[in-house]
DRENDO-1510 file (C-alpha; in Angstrom, 1 decimal, always signed):
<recs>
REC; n; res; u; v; w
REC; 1; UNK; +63.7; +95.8; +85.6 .
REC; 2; UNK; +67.3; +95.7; +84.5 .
REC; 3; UNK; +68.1; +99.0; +83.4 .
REC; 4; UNK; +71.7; +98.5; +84.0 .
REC; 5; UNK; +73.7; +98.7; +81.2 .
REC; 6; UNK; +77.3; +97.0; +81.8 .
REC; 7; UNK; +81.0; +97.7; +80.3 .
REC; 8; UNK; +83.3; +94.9; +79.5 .
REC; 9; UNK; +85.3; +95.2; +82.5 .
REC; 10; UNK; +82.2; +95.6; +84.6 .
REC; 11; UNK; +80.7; +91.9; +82.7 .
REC; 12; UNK; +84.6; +90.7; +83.1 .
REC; 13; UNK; +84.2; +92.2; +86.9 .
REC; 14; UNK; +80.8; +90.2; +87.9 .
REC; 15; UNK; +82.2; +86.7; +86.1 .
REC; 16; UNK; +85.6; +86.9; +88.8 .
REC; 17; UNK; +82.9; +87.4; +91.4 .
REC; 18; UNK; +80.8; +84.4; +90.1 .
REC; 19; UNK; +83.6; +81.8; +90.5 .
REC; 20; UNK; +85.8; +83.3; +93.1 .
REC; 21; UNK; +85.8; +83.9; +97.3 .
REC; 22; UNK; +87.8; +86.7; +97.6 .
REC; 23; UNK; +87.8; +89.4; +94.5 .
REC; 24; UNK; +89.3; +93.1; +94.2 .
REC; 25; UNK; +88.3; +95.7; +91.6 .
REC; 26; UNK; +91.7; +98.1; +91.7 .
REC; 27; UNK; +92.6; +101.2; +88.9 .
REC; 28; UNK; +91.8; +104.9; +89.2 .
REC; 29; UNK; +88.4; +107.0; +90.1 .
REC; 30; UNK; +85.3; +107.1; +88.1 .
REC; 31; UNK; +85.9; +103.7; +86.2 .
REC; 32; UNK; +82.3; +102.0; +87.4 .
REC; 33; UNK; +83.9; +99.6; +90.4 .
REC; 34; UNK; +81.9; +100.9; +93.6 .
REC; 35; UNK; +78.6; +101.4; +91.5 .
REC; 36; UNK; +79.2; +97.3; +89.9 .
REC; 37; UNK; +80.0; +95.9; +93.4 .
REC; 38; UNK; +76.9; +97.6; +94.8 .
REC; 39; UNK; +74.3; +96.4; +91.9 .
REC; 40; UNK; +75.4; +92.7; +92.2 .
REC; 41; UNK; +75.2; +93.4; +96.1 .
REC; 42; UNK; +71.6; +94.5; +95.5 .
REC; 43; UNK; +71.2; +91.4; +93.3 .
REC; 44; UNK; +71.7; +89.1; +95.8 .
REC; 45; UNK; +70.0; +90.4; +98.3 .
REC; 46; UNK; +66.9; +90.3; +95.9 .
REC; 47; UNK; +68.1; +86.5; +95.1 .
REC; 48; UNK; +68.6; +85.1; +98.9 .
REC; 49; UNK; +65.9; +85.9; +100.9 .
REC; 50; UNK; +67.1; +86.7; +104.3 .
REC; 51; UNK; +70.9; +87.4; +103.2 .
REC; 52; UNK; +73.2; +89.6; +105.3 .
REC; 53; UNK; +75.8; +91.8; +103.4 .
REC; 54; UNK; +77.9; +94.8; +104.7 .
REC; 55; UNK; +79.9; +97.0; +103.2 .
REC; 56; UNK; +82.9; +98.7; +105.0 .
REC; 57; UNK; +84.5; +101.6; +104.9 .
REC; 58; UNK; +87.5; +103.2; +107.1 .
REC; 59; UNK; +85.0; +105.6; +108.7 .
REC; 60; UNK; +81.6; +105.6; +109.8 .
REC; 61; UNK; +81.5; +109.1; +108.2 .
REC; 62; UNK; +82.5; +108.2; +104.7 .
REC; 63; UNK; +80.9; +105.1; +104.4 .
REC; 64; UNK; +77.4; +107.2; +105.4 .
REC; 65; UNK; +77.8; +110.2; +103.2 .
REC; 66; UNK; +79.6; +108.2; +100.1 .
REC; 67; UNK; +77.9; +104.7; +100.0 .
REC; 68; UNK; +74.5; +105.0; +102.0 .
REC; 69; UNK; +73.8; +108.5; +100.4 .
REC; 70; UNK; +74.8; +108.9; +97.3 .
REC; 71; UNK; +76.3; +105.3; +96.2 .
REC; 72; UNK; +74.2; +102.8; +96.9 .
REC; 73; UNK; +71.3; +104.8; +95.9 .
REC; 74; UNK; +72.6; +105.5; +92.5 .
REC; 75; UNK; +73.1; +101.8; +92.3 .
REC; 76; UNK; +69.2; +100.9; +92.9 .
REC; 77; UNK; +68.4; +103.5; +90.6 .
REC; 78; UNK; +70.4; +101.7; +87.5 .
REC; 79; UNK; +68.8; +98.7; +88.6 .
REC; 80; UNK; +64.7; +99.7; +88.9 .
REC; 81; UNK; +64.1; +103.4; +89.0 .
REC; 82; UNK; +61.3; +101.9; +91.6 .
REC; 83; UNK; +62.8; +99.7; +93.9 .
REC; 84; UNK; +64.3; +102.4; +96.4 .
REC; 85; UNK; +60.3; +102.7; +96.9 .
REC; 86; UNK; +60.2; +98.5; +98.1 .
REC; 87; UNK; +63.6; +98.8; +100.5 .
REC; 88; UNK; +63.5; +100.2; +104.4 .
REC; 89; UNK; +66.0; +102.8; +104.8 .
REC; 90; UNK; +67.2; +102.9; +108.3 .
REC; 91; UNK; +69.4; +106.2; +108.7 .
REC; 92; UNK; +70.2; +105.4; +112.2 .
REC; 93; UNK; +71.5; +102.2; +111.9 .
REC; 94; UNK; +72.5; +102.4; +108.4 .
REC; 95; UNK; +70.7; +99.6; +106.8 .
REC; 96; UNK; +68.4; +98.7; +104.1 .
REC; 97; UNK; +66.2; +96.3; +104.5 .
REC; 98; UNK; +64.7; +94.4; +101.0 .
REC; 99; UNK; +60.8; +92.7; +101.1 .
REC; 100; UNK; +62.2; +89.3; +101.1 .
REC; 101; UNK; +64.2; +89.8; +104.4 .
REC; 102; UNK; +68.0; +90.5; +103.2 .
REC; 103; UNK; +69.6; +93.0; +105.0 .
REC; 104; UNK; +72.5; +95.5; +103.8 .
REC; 105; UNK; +74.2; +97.0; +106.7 .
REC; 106; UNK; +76.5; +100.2; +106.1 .
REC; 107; UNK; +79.4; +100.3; +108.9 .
REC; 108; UNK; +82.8; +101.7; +110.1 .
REC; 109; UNK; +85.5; +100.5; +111.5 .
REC; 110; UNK; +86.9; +103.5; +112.9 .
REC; 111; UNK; +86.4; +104.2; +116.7 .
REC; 112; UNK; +86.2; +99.9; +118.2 .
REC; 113; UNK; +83.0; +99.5; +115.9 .
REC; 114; UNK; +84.9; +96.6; +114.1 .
REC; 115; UNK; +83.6; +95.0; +117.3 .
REC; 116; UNK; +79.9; +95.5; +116.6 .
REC; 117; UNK; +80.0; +93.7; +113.5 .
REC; 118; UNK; +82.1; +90.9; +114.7 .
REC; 119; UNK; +79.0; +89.7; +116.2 .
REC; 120; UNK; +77.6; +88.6; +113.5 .
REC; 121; UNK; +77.2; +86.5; +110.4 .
REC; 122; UNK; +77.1; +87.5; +106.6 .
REC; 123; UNK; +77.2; +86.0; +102.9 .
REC; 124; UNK; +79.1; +89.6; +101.6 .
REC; 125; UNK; +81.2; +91.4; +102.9 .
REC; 126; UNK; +82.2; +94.7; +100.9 .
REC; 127; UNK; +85.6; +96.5; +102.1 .
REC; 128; UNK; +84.6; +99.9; +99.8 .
REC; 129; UNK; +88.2; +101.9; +99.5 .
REC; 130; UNK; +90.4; +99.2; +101.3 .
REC; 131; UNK; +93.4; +101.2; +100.5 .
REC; 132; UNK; +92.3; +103.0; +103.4 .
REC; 133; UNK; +92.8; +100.1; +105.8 .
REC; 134; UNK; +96.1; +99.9; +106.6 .
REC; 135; UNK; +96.1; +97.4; +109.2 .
REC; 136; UNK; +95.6; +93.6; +107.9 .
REC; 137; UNK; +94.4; +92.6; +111.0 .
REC; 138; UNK; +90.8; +94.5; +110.7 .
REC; 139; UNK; +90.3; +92.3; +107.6 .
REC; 140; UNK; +91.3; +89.0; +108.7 .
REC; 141; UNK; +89.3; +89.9; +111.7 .
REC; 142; UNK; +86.3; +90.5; +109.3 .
REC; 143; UNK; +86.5; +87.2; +107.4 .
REC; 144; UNK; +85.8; +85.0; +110.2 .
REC; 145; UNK; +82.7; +86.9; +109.9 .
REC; 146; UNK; +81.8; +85.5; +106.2 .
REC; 147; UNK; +80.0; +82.6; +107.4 .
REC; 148; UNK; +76.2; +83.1; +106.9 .
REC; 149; UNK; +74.5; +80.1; +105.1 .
REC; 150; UNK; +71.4; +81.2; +103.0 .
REC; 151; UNK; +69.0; +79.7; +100.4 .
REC; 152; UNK; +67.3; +80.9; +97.9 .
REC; 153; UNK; +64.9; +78.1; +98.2 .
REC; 154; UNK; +63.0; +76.2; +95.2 .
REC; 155; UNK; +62.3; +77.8; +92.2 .
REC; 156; UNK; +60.0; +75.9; +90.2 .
REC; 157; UNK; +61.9; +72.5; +89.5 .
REC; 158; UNK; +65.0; +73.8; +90.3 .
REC; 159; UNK; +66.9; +73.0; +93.4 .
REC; 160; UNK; +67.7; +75.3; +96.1 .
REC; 161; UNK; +70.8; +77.0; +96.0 .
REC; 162; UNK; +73.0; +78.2; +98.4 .
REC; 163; UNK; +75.0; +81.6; +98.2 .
REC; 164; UNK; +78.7; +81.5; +98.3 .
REC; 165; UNK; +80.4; +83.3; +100.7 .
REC; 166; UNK; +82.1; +86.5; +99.1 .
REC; 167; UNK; +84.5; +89.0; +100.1 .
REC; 168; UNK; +84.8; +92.1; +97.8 .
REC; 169; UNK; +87.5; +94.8; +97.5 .
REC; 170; UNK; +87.8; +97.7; +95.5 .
REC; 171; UNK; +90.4; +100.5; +95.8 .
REC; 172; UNK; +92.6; +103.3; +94.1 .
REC; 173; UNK; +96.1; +101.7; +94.1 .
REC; 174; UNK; +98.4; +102.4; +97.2 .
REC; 175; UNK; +102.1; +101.7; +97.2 .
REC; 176; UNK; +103.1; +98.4; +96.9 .
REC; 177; UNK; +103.9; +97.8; +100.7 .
REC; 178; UNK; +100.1; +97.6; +101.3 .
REC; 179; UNK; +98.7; +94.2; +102.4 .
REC; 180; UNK; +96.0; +94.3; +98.9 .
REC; 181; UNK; +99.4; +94.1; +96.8 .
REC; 182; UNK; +100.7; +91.1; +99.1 .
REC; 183; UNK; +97.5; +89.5; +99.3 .
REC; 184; UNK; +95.9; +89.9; +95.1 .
REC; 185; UNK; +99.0; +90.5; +93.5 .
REC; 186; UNK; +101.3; +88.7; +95.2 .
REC; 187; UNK; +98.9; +85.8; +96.3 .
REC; 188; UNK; +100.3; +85.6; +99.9 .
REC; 189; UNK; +99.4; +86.2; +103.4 .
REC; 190; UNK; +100.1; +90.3; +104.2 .
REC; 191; UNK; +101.2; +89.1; +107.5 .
REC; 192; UNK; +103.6; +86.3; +107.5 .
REC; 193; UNK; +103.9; +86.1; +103.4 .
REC; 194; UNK; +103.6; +82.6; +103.0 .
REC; 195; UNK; +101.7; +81.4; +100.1 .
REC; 196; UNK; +97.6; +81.4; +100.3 .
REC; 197; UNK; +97.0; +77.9; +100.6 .
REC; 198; UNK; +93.9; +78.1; +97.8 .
REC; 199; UNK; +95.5; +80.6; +95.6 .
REC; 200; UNK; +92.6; +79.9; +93.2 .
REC; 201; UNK; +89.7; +81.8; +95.5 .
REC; 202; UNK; +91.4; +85.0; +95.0 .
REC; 203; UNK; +91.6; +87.2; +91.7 .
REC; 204; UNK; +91.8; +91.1; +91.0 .
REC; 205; UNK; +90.8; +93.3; +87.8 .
REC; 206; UNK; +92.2; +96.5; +86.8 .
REC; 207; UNK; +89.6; +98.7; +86.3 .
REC; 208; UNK; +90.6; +102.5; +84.8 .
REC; 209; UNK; +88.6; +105.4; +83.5 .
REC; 210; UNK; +89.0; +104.2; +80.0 .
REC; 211; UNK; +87.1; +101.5; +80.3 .
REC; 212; UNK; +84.3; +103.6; +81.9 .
REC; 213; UNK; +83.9; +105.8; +79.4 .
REC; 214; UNK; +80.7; +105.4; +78.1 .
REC; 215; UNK; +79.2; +106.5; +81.1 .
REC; 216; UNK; +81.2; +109.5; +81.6 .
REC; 217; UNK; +81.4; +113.4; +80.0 .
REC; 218; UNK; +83.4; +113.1; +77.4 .
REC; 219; UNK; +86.0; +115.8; +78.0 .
REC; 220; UNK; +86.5; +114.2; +81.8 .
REC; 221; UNK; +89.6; +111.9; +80.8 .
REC; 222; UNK; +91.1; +114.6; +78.7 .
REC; 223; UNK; +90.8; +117.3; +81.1 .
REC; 224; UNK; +92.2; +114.8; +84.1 .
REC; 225; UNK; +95.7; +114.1; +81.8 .
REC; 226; UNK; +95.9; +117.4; +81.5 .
REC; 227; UNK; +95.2; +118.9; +85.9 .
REC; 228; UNK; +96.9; +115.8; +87.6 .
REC; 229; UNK; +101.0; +115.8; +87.7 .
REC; 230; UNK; +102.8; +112.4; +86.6 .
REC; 231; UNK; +102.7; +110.3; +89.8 .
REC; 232; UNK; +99.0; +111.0; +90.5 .
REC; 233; UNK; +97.8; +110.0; +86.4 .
REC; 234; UNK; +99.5; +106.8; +87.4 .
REC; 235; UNK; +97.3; +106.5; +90.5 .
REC; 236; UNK; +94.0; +107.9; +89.2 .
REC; 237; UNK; +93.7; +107.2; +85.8 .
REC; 238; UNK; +96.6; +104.0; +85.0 .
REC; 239; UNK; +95.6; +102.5; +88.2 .
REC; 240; UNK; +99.3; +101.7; +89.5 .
REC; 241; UNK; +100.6; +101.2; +92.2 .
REC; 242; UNK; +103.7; +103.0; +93.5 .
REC; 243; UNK; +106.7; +102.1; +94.5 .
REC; 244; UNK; +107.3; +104.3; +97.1 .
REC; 245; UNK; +105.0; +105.2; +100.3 .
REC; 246; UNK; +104.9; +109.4; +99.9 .
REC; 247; UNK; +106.8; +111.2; +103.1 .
REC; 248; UNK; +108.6; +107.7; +104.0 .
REC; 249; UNK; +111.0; +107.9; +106.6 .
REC; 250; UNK; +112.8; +104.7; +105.0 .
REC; 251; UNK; +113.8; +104.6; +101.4 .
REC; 252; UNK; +114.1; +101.1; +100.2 .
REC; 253; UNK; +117.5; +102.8; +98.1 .
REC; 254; UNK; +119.3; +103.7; +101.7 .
REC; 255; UNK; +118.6; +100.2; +102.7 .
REC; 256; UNK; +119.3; +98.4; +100.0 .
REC; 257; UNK; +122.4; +100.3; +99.5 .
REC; 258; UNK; +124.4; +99.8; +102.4 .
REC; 259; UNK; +123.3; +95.6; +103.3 .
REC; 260; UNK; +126.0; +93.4; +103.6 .
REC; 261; UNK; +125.8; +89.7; +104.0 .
REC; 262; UNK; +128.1; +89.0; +107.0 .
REC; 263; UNK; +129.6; +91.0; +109.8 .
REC; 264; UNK; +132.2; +90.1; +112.3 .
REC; 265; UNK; +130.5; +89.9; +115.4 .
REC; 266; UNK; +134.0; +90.6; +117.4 .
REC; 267; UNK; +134.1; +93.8; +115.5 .
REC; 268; UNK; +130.9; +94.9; +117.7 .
REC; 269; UNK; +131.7; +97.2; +120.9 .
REC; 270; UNK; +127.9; +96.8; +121.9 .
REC; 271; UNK; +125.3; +94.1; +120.8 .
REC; 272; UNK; +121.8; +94.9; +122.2 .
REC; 273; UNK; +118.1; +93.0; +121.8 .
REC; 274; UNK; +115.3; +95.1; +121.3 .
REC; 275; UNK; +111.5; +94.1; +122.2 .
REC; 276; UNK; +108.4; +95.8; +121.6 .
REC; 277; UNK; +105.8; +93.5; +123.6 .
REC; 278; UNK; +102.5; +93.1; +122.5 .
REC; 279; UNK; +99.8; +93.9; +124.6 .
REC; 280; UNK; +97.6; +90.5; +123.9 .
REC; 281; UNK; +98.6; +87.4; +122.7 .
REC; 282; UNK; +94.9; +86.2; +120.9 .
REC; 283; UNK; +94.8; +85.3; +117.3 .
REC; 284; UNK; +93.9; +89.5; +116.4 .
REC; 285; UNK; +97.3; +90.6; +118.6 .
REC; 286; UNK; +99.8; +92.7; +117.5 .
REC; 287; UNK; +103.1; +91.0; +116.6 .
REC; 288; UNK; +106.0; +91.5; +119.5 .
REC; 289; UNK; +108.9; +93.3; +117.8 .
REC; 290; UNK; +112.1; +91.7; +118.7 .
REC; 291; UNK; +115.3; +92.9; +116.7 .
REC; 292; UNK; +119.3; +92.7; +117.4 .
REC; 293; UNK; +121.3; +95.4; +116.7 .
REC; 294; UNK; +125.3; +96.2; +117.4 .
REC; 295; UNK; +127.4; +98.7; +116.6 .
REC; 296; UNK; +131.4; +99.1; +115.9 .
REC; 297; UNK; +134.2; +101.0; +117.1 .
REC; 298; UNK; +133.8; +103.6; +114.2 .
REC; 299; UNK; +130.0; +104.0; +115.4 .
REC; 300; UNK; +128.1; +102.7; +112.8 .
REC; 301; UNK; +125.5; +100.1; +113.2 .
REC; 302; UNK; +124.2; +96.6; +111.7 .
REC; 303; UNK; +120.9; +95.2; +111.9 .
REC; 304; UNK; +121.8; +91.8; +112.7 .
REC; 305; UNK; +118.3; +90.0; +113.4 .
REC; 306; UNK; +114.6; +90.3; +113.3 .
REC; 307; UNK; +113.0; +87.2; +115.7 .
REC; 308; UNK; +109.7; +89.1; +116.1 .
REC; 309; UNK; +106.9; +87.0; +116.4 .
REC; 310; UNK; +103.4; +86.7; +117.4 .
REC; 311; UNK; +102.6; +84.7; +120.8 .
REC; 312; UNK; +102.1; +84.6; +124.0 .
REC; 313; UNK; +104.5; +86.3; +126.8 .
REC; 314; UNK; +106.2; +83.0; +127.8 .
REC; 315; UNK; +106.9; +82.4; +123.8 .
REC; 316; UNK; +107.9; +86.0; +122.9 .
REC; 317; UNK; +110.4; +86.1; +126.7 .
REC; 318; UNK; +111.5; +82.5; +125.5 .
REC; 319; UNK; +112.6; +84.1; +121.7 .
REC; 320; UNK; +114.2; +87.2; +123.3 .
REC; 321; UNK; +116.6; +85.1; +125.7 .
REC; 322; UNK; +117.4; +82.9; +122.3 .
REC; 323; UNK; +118.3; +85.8; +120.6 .
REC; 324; UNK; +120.5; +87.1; +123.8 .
REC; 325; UNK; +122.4; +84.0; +124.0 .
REC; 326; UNK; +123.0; +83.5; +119.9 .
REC; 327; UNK; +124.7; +86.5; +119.4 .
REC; 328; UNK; +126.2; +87.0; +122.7 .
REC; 329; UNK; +124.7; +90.4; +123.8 .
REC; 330; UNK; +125.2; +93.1; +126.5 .
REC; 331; UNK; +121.8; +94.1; +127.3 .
REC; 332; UNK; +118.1; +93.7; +126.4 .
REC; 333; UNK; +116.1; +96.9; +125.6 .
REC; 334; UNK; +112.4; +96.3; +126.1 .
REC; 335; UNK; +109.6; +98.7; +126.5 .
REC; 336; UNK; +107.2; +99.5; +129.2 .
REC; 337; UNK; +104.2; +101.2; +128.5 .
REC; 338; UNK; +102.2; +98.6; +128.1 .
REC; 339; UNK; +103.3; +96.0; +131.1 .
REC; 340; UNK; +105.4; +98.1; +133.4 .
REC; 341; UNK; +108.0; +96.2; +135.5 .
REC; 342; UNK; +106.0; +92.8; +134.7 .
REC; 343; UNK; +107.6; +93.1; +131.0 .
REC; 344; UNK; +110.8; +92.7; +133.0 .
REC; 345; UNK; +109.6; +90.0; +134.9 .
REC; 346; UNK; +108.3; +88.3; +132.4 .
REC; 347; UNK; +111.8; +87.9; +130.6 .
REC; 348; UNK; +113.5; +87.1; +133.8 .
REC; 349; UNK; +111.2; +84.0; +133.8 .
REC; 350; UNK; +112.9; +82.8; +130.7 .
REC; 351; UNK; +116.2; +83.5; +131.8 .
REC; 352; UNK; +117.0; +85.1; +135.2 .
REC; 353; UNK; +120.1; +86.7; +134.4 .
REC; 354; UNK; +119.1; +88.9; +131.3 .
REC; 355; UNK; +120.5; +92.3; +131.9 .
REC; 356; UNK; +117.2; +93.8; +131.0 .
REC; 357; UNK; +116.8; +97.2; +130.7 .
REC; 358; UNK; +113.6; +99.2; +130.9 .
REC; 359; UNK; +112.3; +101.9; +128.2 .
REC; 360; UNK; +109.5; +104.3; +128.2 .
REC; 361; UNK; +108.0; +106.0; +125.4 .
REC; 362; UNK; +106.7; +109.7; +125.6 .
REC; 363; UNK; +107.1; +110.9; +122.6 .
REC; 364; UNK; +105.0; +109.6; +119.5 .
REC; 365; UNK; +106.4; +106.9; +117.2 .
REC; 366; UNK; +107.3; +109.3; +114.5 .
REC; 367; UNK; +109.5; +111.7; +116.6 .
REC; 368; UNK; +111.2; +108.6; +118.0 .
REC; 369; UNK; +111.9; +107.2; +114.0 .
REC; 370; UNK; +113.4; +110.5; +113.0 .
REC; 371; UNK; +116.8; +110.3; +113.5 .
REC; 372; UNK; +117.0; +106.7; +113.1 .
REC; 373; UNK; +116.2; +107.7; +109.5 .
REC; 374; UNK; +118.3; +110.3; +109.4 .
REC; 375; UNK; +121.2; +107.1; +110.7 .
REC; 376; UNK; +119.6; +105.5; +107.6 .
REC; 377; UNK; +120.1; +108.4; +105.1 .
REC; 378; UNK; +123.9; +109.1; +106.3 .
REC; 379; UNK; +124.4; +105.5; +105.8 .
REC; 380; UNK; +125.2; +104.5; +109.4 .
REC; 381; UNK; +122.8; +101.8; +109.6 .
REC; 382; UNK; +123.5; +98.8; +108.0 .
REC; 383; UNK; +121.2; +95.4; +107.8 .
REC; 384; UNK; +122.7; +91.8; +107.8 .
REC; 385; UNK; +120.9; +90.3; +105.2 .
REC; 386; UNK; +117.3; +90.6; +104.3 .
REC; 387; UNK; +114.8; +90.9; +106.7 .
REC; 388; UNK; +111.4; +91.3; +104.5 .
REC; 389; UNK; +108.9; +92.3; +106.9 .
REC; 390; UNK; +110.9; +94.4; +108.7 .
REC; 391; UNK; +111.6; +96.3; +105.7 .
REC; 392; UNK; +108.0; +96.9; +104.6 .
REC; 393; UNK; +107.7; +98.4; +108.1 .
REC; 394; UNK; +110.2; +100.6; +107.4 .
REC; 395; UNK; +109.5; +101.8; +103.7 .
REC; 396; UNK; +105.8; +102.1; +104.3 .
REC; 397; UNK; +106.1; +104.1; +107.5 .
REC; 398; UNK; +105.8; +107.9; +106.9 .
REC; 399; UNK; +105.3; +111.3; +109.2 .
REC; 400; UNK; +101.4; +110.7; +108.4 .
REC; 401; UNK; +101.4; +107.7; +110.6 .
REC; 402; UNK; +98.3; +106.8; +112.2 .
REC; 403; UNK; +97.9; +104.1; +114.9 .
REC; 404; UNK; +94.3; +103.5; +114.8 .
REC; 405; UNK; +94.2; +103.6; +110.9 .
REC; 406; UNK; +97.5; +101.6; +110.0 .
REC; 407; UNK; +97.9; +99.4; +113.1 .
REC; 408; UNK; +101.2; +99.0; +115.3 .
REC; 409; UNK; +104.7; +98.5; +114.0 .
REC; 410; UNK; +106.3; +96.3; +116.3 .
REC; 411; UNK; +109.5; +95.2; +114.6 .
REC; 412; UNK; +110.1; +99.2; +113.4 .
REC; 413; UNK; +109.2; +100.1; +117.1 .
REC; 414; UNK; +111.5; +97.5; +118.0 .
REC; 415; UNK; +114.7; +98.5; +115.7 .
REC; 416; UNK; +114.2; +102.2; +116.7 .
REC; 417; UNK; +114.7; +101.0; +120.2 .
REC; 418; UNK; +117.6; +99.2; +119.6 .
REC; 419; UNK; +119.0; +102.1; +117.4 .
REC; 420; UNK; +118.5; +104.8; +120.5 .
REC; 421; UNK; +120.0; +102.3; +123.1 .
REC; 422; UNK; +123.2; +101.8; +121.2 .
REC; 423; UNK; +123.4; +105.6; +119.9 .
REC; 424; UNK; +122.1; +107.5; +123.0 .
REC; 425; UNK; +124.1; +109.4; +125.5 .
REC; 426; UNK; +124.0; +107.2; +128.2 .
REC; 427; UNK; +122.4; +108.3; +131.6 .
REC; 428; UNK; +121.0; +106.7; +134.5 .
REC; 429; UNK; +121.5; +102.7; +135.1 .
REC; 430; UNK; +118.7; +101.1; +133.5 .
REC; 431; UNK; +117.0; +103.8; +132.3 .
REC; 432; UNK; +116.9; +105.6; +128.8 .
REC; 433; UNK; +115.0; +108.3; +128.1 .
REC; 434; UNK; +114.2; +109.9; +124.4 .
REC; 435; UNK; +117.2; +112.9; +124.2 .
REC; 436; UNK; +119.9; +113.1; +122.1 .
REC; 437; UNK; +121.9; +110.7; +119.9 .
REC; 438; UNK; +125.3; +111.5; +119.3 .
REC; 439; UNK; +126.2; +112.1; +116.3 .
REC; 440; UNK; +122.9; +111.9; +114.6 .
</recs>
C-alpha cells in the first residue's frame, strides 16, 4: 500500500511528531510539509478507528480549494492510488469519512466558525498555514479542543493503544513578532511570554525546497533564486524569518533609539492614563490596554508604563486607579465604544474621584496610529524602559491591519489614546475627538 516515498526531513518530520504534543514544520514553499502532515493524518485515521482530526486554515475558502481539493487528495494518492475509492467525501461539510469510522473534518476560522468546532473533541488538530493566524487566542482557543480519547483496540497479542493527542503547524516564516516564533522558537507563551511549563512537548523543523528536491522539476530551485528579490529567497526558499513586519508603522530602530531609563516626573506638564477596555472578561477575552503617558514643557513625550492586563472590569478599574495614583496623573483617557458611559462608571467604582475622560473612536485603528508614528519617527516619543509586549504591538502592527484576522491591540490602542490626549488641540470638557495634533 505504501507508495510513499519519504525525504530525510520528511522521516526526521514524522519522528518529532512521534514523541512530541505540539510540532511545527516551518521553511519555504514546495519543500513536502503540507503533503507529510496530511499522509500521517491519513495514517491515523486508518490506525484509530473512530478518530476525529481537523485541519484549519484561516479561511473556509482556502482551506476548501487548497487542502480538501487538491492537498489532501494528492496525499491519499501517495499513500494507495485506491483508497480515495474506500473514504466518503462530504463537499458540503467538508469531511472525509474512512471505513473504520475516523473522521477528517476540513474548517475555517474566518467568519465566528471557530465556534462550530469548539464543540467538539479531536486527537489532531492541523493549523495548515498558521502564519496566517495572527491572533494567539484562536489557537489556544483550539487546544482545549484536543481532547478526544481513542483506541485502536487489540491487535493480535498486542495491547490496545491509545492515540496521543497532537497539534500540528506548518507555515512559511513570518516576522519574528508572530506568536509561532514566541511559542517554537522561543519556547514561551505568545501571550504573556512566560516560559512553557513542559518545554519538552513542543519542537519545530526547518523544512526548505532543498530538501524536497527529489520530488521536484529540476530547474524549479534554480529558476526561484533567480525571479524572487533578496528578502523573499529568505522567506520562500531559506525559510527565515524576518526581522521586520513589511509596511510597520513602528520600527523597533525609532524605539530603541530614543528609550531612556529614567525620567523626572516633575519635568511632566501633563501625565495621562490610557485604557482600552476589553469587551469580555472570559479566559478567550481580549487584554484591557492600560498605558501612562506624560509629556514635557518642550512637547515631547515618554511612555512611562504599560499595566495592561487581562480580567474582569472590577480588576482592570482597580489597575487603572493604581496607575492614577503612582504616578500622580491629571486625567484618565478611556474609550467608549464598547461600554458607553458604564466604562466611566465602572472606574468611578474603584475610585470616585478619577477625572475620567471619555473617547470615541470613528475612525479605523490605523488612521488613528498614523501620526503617533509619525511622533515615533521624529523622535518625540520616548519609552521609560522596556515594555516587551507593548513593543511587539507596535513593530508588528502595519497599514494592512486586520481585526478579524490579527485580533485586537489593546495596549497599542491604549498608547495611541494617550498620545492624542496629551498632543491634541484641546476642545470641549471631556470630550476628544480624532482632529489634529499639533505639531505632528
Amino acid at each position: 500500500m505504501m507508495d510513499f516515498k519519504q525525504t530525510q526531513k520528511q522521516k526526521e518530520h514524522f519522528n518529532l511528531i512521534s514523541n512530541h504534543r505540539y510540532v511545527m514544520a516551518y521553511g519555504g514553499g514546495r519543500s513536502g510539509k503540507t503533503i507529510n502532515t496530511l499522509v500521517w493524518m491519513t495514517m491515523r485515521a486508518l490506525t484509530f478507528a473512530g478518530a476525529r482530526q481537523v485541519v484549519v486554515r484561516s479561511t473556509l475558502k482556502t482551506c476548501r480549494e487548497t487542502i480538501f481539493d487538491l492537498s489532501f487528495p494528492e496525499a491519499l494518492r501517495l499513500l494507495d492510488p485506491e483508497l480515495h475509492k474506500k473514504i466518503e467525501f462530504n463537499k458540503t461539510d467538508l469531511t472525509a469519512t474512512f471505513p473504520n469510522g475516523s473522521v477528517i473534518l476540513f474548517v475555517g476560522v474566518d467568519e465566528n466558525r471557530l465556534e462550530n468546532i469548539l464543540g467538539q473533541e479531536f486527537c489532531t488538530i492541523y493549523i495548515n498555514e498558521c502564519s496566517q493566524i495572527h491572533s494567539y487566542n484562536i489557537v489556544a482557543q483550539l487546544m482545549t479542543r484536543l481532547s478526544q480519547k481513542v483506541t485502536n483496540g487489540k491487535r493480535l497479542k498486542k495491547e490496545k493503544q491509545t492515540a496521543p493527542m497532537r497539534m500540528l503547524f506548518d507555515m512559511n516564516p513570518p516576522s519574528k513578532s508572530h506568536w509561532s516564533y514566541k511559542a517554537f522558537i522561543e519556547l514561551v507563551n505568545p501571550t504573556d511570554r512566560t516560559p512553557w511549563d513542559k518545554p519538552d512537548e513542543w519542537a519545530a523543523i526547518l523544512m526548505n525546497p532543498l530538501d524536497n528536491a527529489q520530488n521536484l522539476p529540476a530547474d524549479y530551485i534554480d529558476n526561484l533564486n533567480k525571479s524572487l528579490d533578496a528578502k523573499t529567497r529568505s522567506r520562500m526558499i531559506d525559510g527565515q524569518f524576518s526581522t521586520e513586519v513589511e509596511n510597520a508603522l513602528f520600527k523597533p530602530e525609532w524605539i530603541a533609539k530614543n528609550r531612556v531609563h529614567t525620567v523626572d516626573l516633575a519635568s511632566l506638564r501633563k501625565i495621562v492614563v490610557a485604557v482600552d477596555p476589553a469587551v469580555t472578561s472570559g479566559a478567550a477575552s481580549d487584554e484591557t490596554g492600560v498605558v501612562v503617558a506624560g509629556i514635557d514643557e518642550n512637547d515631547h513625550i515618554y511612555v512611562l508604563a504599560d499595566r495592561s492586563l487581562k480580567g474582569t472590569p472590577d480588576q482592570w478599574a482597580r489597575a487603572v486607579a493604581q496607575a492614577y495614583e503612582d504616578y500622580g496623573a491629571d486625567e484618565v483617557i478611556a474609550e467608549s465604544n464598547q461600554g458607553g458611559d458604564m466604562v466611566k462608571t465602572t472606574l468611578r467604582q474603584a475610585n470616585s474621584f478619577l477625572p475620567v475622560r471619555l473617547v470615541h473612536a470613528s475612525r479605523g485603528k490605523v488612521i488613528r496610529a498614523e501620526p503617533v508614528s509619525q511622533a515615533y519617527e521624529t523622535n518625540r516619543v520616548s519609552h521609560v524602559g522596556h515594555f516587551q509586549r507593548l513593543e511587539e504591538q507596535l513593530e508588528s502592527f502595519s497599514a494592512d491591519y486586520n481585526r478579524t484576522k490579527q485580533g485586537s491591540p489593546d495596549r497599542l490602542d491604549a498608547l495611541v489614546w494617550a498620545i492624542w490626549a496629551l498632543a491634541v488641540k484641546e476642545r470641549k470638557p471631556n470630550t476628544l475627538k480624532v482632529g489634529a495634533i499639533a505639531g505632528f
